[in-house]
Wavefront OBJ file of the C-alpha trace (Angstrom):
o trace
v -43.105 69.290 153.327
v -40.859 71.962 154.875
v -38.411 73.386 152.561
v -35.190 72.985 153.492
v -32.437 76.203 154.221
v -29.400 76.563 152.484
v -26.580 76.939 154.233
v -24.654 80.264 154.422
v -21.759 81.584 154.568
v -20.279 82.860 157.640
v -20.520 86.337 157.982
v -17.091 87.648 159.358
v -16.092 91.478 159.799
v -14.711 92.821 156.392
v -13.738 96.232 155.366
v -15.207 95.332 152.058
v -18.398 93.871 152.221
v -19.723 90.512 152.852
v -17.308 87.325 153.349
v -15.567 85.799 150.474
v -13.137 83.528 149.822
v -10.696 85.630 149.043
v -11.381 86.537 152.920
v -8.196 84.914 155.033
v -10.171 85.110 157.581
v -12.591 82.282 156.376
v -12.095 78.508 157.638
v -9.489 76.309 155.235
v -7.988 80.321 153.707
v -5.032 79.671 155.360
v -3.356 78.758 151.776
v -4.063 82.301 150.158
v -2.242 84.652 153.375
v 1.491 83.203 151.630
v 3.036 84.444 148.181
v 3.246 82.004 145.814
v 6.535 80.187 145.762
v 7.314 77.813 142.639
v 8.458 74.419 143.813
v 11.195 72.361 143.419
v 10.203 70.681 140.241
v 11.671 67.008 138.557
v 12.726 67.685 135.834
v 14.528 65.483 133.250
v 17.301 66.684 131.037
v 15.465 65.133 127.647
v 14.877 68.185 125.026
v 13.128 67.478 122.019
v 13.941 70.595 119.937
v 17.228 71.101 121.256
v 18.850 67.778 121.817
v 20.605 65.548 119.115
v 17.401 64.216 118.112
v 16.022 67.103 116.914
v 17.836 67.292 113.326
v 16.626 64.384 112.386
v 13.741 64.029 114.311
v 12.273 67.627 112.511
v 13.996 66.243 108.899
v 11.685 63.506 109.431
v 8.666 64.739 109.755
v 9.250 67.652 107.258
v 9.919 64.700 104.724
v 6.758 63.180 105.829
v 4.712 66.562 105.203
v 6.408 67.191 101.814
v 5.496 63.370 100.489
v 1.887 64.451 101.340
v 1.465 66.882 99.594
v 3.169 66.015 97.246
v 0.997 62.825 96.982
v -2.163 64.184 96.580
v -1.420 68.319 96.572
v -3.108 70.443 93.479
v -0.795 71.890 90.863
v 0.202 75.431 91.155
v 2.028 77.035 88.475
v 4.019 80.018 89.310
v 5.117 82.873 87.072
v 8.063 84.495 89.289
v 7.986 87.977 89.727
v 11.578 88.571 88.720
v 11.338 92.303 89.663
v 10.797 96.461 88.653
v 11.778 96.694 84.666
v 15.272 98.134 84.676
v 14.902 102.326 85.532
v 17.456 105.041 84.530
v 19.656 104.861 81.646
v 23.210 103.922 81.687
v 24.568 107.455 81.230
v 27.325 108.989 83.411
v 25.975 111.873 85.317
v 29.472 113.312 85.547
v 30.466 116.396 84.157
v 28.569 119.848 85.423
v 30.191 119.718 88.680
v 33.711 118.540 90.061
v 35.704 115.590 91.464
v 36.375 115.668 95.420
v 38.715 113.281 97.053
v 40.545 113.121 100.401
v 43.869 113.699 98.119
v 45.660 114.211 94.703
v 44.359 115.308 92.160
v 40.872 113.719 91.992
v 39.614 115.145 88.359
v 41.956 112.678 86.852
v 39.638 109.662 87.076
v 36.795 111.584 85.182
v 39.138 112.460 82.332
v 39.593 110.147 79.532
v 42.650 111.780 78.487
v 44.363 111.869 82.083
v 46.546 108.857 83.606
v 44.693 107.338 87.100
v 44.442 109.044 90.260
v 46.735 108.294 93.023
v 45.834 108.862 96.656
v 48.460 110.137 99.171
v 47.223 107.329 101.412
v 49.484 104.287 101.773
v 49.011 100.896 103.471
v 46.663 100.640 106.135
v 46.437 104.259 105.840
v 43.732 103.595 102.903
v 41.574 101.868 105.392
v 42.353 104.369 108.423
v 42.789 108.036 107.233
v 40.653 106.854 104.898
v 41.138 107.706 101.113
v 38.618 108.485 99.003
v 37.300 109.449 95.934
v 33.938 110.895 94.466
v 32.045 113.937 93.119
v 30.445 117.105 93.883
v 27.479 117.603 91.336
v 27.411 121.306 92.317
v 24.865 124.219 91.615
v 22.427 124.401 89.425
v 24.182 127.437 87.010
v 22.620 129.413 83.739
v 23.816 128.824 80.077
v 26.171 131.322 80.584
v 28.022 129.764 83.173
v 26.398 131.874 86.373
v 25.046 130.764 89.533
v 20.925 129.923 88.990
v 19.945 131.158 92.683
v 21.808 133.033 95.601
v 22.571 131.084 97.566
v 23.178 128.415 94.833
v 20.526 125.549 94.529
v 22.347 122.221 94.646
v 22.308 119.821 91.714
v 21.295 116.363 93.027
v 21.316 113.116 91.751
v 20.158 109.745 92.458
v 23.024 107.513 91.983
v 22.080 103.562 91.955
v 25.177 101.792 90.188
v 28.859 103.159 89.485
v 31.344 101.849 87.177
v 35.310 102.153 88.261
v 38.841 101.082 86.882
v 41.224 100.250 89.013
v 44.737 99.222 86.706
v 45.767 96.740 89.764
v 47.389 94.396 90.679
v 46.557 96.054 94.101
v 42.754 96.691 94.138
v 40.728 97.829 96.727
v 37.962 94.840 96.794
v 35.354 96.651 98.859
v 34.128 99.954 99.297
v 31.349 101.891 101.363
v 29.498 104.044 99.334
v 28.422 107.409 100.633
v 26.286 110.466 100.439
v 26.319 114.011 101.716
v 23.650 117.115 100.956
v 25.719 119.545 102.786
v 25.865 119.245 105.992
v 29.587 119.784 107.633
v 31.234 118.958 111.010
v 34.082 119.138 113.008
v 35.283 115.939 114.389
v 37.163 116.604 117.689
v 39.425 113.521 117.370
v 40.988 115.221 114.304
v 41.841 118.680 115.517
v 45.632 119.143 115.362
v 47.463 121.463 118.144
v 51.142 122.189 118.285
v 52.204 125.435 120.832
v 52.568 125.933 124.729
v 48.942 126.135 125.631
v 46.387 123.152 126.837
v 43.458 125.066 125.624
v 40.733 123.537 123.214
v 38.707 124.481 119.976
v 35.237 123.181 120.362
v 31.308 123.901 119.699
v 31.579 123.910 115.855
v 28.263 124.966 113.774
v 28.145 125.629 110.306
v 28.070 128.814 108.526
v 26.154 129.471 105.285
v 28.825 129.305 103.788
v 30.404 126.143 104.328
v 32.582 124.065 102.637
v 35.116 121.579 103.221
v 38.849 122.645 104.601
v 40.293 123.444 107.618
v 40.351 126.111 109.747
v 43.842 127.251 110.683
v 44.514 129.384 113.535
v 47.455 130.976 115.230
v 47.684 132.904 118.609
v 48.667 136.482 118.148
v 49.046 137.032 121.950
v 47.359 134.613 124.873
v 43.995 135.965 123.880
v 43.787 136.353 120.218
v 44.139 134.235 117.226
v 44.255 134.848 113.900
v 41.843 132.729 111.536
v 42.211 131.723 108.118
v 40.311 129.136 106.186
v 41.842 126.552 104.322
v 40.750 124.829 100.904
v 41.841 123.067 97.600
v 41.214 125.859 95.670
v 43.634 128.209 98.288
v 43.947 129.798 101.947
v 41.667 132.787 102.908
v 41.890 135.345 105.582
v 38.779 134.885 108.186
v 39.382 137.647 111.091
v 40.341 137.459 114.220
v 39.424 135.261 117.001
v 39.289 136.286 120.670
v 39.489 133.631 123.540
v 36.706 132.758 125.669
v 34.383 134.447 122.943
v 32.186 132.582 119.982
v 33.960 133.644 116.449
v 31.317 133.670 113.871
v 31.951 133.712 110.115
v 30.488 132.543 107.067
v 32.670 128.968 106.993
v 31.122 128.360 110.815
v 31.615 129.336 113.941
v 33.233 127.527 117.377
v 34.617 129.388 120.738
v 38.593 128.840 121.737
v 38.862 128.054 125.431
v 41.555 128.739 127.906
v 43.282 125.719 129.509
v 45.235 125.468 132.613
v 48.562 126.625 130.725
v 48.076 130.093 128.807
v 48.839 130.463 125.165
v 52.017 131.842 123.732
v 52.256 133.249 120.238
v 52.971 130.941 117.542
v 50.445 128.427 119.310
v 49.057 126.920 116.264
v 45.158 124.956 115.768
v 44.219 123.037 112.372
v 40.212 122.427 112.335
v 39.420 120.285 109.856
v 35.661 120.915 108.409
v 33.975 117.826 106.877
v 31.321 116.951 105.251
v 28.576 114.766 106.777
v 28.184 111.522 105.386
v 25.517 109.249 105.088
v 26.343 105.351 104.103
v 23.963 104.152 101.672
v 25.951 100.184 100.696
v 28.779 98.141 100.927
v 29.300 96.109 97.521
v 32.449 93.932 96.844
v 34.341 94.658 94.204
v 35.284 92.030 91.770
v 39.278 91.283 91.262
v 39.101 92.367 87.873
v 40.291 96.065 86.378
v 36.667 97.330 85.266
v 33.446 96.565 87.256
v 29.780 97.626 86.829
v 28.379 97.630 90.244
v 24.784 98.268 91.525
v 23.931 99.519 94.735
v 21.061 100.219 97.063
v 18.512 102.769 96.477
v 18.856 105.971 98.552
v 18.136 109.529 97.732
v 19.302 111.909 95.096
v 22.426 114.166 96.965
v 24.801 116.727 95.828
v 28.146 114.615 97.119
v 29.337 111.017 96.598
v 32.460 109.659 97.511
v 33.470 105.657 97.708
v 35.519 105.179 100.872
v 37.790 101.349 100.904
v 37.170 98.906 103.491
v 39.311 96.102 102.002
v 42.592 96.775 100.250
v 45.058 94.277 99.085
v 48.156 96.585 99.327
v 51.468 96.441 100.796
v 52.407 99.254 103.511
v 54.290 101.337 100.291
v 50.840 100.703 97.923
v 48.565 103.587 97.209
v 44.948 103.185 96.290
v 45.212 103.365 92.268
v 42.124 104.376 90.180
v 41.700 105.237 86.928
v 37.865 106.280 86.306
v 34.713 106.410 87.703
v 31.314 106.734 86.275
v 28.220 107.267 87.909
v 24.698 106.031 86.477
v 21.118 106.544 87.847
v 20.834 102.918 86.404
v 18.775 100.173 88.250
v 19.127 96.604 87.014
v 15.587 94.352 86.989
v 15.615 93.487 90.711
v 13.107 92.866 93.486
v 14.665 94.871 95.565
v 13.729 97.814 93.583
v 10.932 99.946 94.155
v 10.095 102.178 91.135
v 7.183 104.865 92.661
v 8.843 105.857 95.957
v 5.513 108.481 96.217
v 2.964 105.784 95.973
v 5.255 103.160 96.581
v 3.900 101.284 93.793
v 5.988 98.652 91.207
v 4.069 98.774 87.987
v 6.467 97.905 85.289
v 6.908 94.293 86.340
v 9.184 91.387 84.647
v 8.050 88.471 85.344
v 9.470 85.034 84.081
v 7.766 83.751 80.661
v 7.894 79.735 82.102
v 6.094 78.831 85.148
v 7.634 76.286 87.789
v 4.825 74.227 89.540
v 4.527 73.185 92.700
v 2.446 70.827 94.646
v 0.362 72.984 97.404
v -3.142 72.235 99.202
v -6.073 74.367 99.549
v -9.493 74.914 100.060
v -11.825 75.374 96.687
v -14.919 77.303 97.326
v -18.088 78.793 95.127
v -17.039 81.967 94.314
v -19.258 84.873 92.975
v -19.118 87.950 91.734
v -20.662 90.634 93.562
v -22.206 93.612 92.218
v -22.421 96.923 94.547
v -22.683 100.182 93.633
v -19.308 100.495 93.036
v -19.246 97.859 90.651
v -18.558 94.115 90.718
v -16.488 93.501 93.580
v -14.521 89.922 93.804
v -14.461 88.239 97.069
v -12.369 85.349 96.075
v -9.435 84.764 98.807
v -7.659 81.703 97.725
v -5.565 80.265 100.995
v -2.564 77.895 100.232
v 0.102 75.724 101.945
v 3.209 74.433 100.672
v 6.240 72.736 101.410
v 8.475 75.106 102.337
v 11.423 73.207 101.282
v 10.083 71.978 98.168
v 9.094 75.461 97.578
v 13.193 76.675 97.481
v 13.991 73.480 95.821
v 11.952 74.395 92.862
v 11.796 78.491 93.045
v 15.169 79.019 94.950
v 13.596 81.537 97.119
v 10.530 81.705 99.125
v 7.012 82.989 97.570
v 6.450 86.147 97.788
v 3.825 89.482 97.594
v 3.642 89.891 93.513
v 4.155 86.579 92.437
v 1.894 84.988 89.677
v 0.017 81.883 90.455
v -1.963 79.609 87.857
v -4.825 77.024 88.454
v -4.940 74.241 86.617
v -7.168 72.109 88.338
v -10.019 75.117 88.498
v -9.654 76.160 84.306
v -12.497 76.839 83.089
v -14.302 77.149 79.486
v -16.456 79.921 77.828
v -19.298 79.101 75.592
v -17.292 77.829 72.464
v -15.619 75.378 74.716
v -11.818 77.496 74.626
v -10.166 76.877 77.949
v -10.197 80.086 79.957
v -6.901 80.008 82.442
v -7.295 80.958 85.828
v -4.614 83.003 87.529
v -4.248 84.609 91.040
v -1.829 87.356 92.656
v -0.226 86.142 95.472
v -1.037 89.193 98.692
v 0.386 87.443 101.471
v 2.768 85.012 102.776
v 4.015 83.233 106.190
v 3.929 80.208 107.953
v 1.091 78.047 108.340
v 0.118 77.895 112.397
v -0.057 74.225 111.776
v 3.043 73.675 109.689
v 5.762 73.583 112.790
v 7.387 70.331 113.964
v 7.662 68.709 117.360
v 10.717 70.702 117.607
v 9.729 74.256 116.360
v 10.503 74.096 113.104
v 8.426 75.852 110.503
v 7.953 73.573 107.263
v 4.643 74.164 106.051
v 4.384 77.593 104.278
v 1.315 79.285 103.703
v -0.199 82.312 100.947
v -2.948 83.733 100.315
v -4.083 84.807 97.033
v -6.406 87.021 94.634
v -7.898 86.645 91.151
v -5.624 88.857 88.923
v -6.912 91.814 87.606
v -4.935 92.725 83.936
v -3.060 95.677 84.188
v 0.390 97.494 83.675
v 2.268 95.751 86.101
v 0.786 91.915 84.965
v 1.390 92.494 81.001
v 3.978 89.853 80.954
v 1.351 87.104 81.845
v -1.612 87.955 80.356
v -0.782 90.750 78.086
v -2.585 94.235 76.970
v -5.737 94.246 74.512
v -3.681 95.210 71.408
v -0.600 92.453 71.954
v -4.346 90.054 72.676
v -5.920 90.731 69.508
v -2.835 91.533 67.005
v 0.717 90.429 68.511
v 0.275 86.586 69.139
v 1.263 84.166 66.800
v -1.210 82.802 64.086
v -1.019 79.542 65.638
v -2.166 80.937 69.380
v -4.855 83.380 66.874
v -6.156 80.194 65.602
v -7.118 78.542 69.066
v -8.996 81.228 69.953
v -8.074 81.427 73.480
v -7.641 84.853 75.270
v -7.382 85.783 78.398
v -8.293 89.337 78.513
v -11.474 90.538 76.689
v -10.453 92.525 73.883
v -14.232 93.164 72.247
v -13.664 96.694 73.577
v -10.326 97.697 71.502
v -11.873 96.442 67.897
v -15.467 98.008 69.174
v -13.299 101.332 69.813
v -11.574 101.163 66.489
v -14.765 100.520 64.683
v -16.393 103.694 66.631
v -13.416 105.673 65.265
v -13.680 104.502 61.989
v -16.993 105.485 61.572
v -16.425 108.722 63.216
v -13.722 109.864 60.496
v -16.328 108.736 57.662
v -18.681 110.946 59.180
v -16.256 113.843 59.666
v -13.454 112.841 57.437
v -11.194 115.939 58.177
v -10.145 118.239 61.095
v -11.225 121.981 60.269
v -13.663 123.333 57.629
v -14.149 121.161 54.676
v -13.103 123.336 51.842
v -13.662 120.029 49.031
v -16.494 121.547 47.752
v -15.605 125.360 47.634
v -15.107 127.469 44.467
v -11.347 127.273 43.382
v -11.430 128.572 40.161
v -10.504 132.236 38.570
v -13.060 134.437 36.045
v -13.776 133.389 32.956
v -11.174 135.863 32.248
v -9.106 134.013 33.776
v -7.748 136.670 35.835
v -4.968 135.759 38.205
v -6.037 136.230 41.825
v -9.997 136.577 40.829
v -12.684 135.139 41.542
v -15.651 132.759 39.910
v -17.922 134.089 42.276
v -19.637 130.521 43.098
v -19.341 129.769 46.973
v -17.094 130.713 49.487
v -13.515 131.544 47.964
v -11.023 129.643 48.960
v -7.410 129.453 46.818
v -6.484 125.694 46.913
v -3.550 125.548 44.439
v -5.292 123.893 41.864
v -6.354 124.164 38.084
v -10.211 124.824 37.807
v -12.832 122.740 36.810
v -10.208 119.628 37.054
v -8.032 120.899 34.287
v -4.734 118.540 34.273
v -1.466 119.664 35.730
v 1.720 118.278 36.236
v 3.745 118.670 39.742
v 7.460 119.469 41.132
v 9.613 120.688 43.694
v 11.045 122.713 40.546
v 9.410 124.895 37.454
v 9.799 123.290 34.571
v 11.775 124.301 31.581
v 9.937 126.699 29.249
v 10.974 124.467 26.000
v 8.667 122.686 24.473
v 5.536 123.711 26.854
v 2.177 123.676 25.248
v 0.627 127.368 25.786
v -2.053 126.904 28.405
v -0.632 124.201 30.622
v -0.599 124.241 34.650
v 2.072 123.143 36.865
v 1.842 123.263 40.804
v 5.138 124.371 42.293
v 5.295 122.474 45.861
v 7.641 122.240 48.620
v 9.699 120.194 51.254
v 6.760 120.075 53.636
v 9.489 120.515 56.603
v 9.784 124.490 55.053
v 5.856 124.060 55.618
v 5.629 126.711 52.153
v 2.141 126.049 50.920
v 2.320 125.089 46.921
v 1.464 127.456 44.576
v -0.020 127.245 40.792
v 1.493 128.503 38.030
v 0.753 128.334 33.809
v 2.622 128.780 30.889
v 1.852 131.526 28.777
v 3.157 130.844 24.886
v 3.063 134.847 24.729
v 5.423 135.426 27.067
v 8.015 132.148 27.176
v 7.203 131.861 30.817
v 5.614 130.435 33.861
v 2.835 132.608 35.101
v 2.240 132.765 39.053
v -1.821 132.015 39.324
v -2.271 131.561 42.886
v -1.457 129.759 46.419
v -3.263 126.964 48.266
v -4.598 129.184 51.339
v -6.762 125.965 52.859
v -4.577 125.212 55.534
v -4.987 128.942 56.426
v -8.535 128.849 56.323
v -8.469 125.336 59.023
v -10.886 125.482 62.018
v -8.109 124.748 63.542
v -4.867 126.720 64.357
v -1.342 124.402 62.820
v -0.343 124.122 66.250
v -3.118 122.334 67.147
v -3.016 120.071 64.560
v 0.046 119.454 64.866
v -0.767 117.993 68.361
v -3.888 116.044 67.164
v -1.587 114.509 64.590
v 1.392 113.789 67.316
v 3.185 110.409 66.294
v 5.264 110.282 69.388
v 2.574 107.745 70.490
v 3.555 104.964 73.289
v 1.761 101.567 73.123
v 0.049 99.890 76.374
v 2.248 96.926 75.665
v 5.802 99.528 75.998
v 7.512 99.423 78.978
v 9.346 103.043 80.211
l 1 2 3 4 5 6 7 8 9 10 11 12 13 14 15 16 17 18 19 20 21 22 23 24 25 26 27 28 29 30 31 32 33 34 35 36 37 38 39 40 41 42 43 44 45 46 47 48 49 50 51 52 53 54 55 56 57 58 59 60 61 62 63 64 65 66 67 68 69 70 71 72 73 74 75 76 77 78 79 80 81 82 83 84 85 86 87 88 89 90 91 92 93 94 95 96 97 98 99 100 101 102 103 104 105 106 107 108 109 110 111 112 113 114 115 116 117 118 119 120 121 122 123 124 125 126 127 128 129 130 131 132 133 134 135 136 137 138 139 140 141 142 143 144 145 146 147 148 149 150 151 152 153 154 155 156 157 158 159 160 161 162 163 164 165 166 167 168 169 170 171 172 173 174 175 176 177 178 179 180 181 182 183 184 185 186 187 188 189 190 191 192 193 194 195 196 197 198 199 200 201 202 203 204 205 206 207 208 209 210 211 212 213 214 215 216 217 218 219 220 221 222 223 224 225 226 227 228 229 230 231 232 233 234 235 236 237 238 239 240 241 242 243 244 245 246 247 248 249 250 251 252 253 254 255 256 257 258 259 260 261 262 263 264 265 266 267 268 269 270 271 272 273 274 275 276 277 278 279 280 281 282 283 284 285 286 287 288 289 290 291 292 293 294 295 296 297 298 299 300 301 302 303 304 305 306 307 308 309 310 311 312 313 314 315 316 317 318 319 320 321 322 323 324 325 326 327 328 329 330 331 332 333 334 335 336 337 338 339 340 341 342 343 344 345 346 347 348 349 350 351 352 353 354 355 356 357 358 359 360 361 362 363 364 365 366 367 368 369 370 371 372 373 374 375 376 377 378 379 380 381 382 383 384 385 386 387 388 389 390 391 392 393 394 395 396 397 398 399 400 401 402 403 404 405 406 407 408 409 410 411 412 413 414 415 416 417 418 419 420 421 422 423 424 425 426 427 428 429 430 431 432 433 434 435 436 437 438 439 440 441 442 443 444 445 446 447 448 449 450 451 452 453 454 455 456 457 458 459 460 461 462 463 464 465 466 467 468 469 470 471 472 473 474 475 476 477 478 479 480 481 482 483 484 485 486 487 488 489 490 491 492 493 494 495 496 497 498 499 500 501 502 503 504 505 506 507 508 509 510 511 512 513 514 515 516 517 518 519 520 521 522 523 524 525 526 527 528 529 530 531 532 533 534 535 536 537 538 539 540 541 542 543 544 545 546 547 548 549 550 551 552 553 554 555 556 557 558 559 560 561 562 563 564 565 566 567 568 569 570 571 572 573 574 575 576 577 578 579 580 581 582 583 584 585 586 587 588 589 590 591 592 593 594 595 596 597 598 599 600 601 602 603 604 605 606 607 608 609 610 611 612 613 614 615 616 617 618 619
């Protein structure tokens, strides 16, 4: 039977090969030689996440999703992370360097002794000039009052919370806060002119010696103007500026240009020089005349100032305060982050009580695995939850830190005590399937890790010492413990038996020769062993002690008495006996053993350091 041909494509004349469809030329390609060209679709007006079905409509089903899992969902206990233990120390950083404001007299509010500070500022004028107050921390400066480094080296501090008074009744209610290291501009806008001229000030850098003021200048002739520099502490001569030409000087430098109409003399410029700012909050302030408030983290800076942006005043009220403090103080908060290096938040509160929730999730048959970098656990624990539940109960959404425990998966060792099972939540976000009809997300999902104990989780399970010695006898008792602690008592009994074996540090001088001749020679020596004075009576003699000699009435001829010290004076005690013959204490001789140590006092004194911190201790 003959095989039968295929049939084949025509063969038409492309510049690219062989035909294809994508060849117009081919029969029926007529459809692909036109751009496409949507067309005029029917479409209805019905919108099912936009229309007024979709409230309900999306309440509905996220009521249907929470009664699931609530229904038949496993029991998650969460510990919340409640944020970095409180840094810094509520201590006002004010004092080596000086108040700065935008007017008055701004030292007032940092004096205890001094009535409030009132700006020049009225009205609106608060708001618009602005006003404002703060502090300049300085340079850093010797004992004696003089500069540390030329050119000075700024003092900078990191301030996180302020304290102010304001007597009221007209309070400014908020306030940006601000921070400068240095840096100082001219702001065209402000530059004041009065004179015949139409010329302009302009290209202002700053000099290495900058500070703030203003630069005043008046025109000495059409082409030269005399410069002086302004401040709070007085005015100072500059030089000479020429027009059309950069004047340079250590306060900064700009170039005077000509205008259409030529100067006259008298023509007068004020350049005010400013510091740059840098906004780091804006906090409310309460209606009350003392507040505490915490803001942001930033950097530490030389300059802060607090500028209003509400104020309750009248058009005749001035901005009234009466001190400020500044604190490197950070309340516990999660929005705190402790290591900015590592970017790390080890010293962790967490909340004692748990709050449970009802979430779903996949259990698995998890095992350790052991590499050669140790045991390595793989367990990734994947959870979903109602996310409105979840604020219902928590008041805030899960997130990265937070402390989960396992009920359902506790498990027991070999004397039958319950072993707890907790996890570290590592991720959060909504599930891909937890959206409504309408685009609503309502399922939220987290993923989570067996918890490793460590610094940052010692409010849930605890350290090895607060494990095995500061629970109550009733928790003792059970027998239950989360964290191994076999390896703190096995270290203390290793210790233990090391100072049996070597009781002291340095030479052990118990068994060398103490005693005089049998003379009884002060100062000699018995010749038995190595010589070493210890302060005591030989061959055990008795002997009474003191931080004073005894009276010589009514001593028995013979007798020993060791003359000792207040071991702050760290005076080594000395040995002394009473000689009928004489009516007197005799000097015999000085305990020299700490002189003889191994060791030198100043080690010791470090191997015997009591400023100790516990694992359990929070900085």
């Amino acid at each position: 039977m003959a095989t039968p041909s295929l049939p084949q494509l025509p063969i038409t004349d492309c510049p690219d090969g062989a035909g294809s469809i994508n060849n117009g030329g081919l029969p029926g390609n007529n459809i692909y030689q036109t751009p496409y060209t949507p067309p005029d679709l029917c479409i209805g007006e019905f919108r099912i996440s936009q229309d007024d079905c979709a409230v309900p409509e999306n309440t509905f089903q996220e009521s249907l999703a929470a009664e699931a899992l609530e229904i038949s969902g496993a029991p998650v206990n969460v510990f919340k992370l409640l944020g970095v233990h409180e840094q810094g120390k509520l201590i006002d950083l004010t004092g080596s360097g000086h108040a700065i404001s935008s007017s008055g007299d701004p030292s007032l509010v940092f004096d205890n002794l001094a009535g409030p500070w009132v700006s020049d500022e009225l009205g609106v004028e608060v708001l618009t000039a602005p006003a404002w107050i703060g502090y300049d921390f300085g340079v850093r400066q010797t004992s004696y009052g003089q500069d540390e480094h030329a050119p000075g080296s700024p003092v900078q501090q990191h301030i996180t919370s302020f304290t102010i008074s304001q007597p009221g009744p007209v309070r400014v209610r908020q306030v940006r806060v601000e921070r400068s290291n240095g840096g100082y501009s001219v702001d065209p806008a402000k530059i004041l002119f009065s004179g015949a001229g139409n010329g302009t000030v302009s290209g202002f850098t700053p000099g290495v010696g900058s500070k703030q003021g203003a630069f005043m200048l008046m025109a000495l002739s059409s082409t030269q103007f005399s410069v002086a520099f302004l401040t709070a502490e007085g005015t100072s001569i500059v030089g000479v500026a020429n027009v059309g030409q950069r004047f340079n000087s250590l306060e900064g430098s700009f170039t005077i240009t000509a205008g259409t109409l030529p100067f006259a003399t008298g023509d007068m410029f004020t350049v005010p020089v400013q510091l740059s700012w840098y906004r780091v909050d804006v906090v409310n302030l309460p209606d009350v005349p003392t507040a505490t408030i915490g803001i942001k983290q930033s950097a530490p800076s030389r300059y802060w100032r607090l500028v209003p942006t509400v104020f309750t005043g009248t058009p005749t009220d001035a901005w009234f305060v009466d001190k400020l403090q500044l604190f490197d103080y950070q309340a516990t908060s999660l929005d705190t982050i402790q290591d900015t290096l590592w970017m790390e938040n080890r010293d962790r509160d967490y909340a004692r009580a748990s709050i449970q929730l009802k979430a779903s999730y996949q259990p698995f048959d998890g095992m350790s695995d052991l590499s050669k970098f140790g045991f390595q656990i793989a367990e990734v624990y994947t959870f979903t939850v109602s996310f409105a539940k979840m604020i219902e109960h928590l008041g805030r959404p899960l997130v990265v830190g937070d402390i989960i425990e396992l009920p359902s998966e506790m498990q027991y060792d070999h004397n039958l005590k319950p072993v707890r099972k907790f996890l570290e939540i590592n991720d959060v976000g909504w599930s891909a399937e937890g959206f409504t009809t309408g685009w609503k997300g309502i399922i939220y999902k987290f993923s989570a890790q067996q918890l490793l104990p460590g610094q940052e989780h010692r409010d849930i399970v605890g350290t090895i010492d607060t494990q095995k010695y500061a629970i109550d006898d009733g928790s003792f008792f059970d027998g239950i413990e989360q964290i191994q602690t076999k390896p703190l008592t096995v270290t203390e009994a290793n210790q233990a038996e090391a100072e049996q074996a070597v009781p002291e540090k340095g030479t052990n001088v118990r068994e060398y020769a103490s005693g005089t001749n049998r003379f009884h020679a002060p100062g000699s020596y018995d010749g038995v062993g190595p010589y070493v004075e210890d302060g005591l009576p030989p061959d055990g003699a008795p002997y009474t002690s003191g931080f004073k000699l005894p009276d010589v009435a009514g001593q028995t001829d013979g007798a020993f008495f060791r003359l000792e010290y207040d071991p702050r004076l760290n005076i080594a005690a000395r040995l002394y006996k009473f000689s009928a013959v004489k009516n007197a204490w005799l000097y015999v001789e000085t305990d020299r053993r700490n002189q003889r140590s191994a060791h030198k006092p100043s080690e010791l004194a470090i191997l015997n350091l009591d400023d100790q911190r516990s694992l359990s201790s929070k900085l």
